[in-house]
N, C-alpha and C positions, 0 to 999 in steps of 0.2 A: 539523413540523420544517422549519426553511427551509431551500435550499440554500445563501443566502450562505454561508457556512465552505467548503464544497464548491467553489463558483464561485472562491471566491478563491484556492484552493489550488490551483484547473487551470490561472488566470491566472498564479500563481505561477511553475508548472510549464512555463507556453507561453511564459513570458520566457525560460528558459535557451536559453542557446546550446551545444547539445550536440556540436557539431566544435568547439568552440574549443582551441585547441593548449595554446593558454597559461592554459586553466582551471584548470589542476594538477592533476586526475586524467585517466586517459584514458576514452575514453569507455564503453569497456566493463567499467572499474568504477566506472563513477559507473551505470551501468544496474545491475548488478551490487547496488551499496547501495540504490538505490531499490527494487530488487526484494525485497531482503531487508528491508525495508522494509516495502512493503506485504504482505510474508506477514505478518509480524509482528503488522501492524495489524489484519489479515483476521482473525488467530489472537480476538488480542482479541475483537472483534465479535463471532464466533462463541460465543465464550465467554458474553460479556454474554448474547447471545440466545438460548441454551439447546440450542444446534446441536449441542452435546459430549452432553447427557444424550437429548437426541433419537435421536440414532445408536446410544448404548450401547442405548436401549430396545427400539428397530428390530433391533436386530444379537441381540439375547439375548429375543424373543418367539416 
């Protein structure tokens, strides 16, 4: 799997200018949405990668 996708979402991310006044959200809900965000996206993953029926198996052996 290559990381360009990866790379370009960090470069994405290292553009923003997170004090800007005039971004129009403040900053502590634009962290806020991205946070919620990436659980989101973590949840997925997990999903895909069988982390949910892993844990049930673990938890109930």
């Amino acid at each position: 799997m290559s990381s360009e996708p990866s790379r370009a979402a960090l470069e994405r991310l290292r553009t923003i200018t997170w004090d800007d006044p005039g971004a129009g959200l403040h900053p502590r809900a634009l962290r806020a949405l991205l946070m919620r965000e990436y659980m989101r996206r973590a949840a997925l993953w997990a999903r895909a990668c069988g982390a949910e029926e892993d844990r049930h198996v673990r938890a109930h052996s």
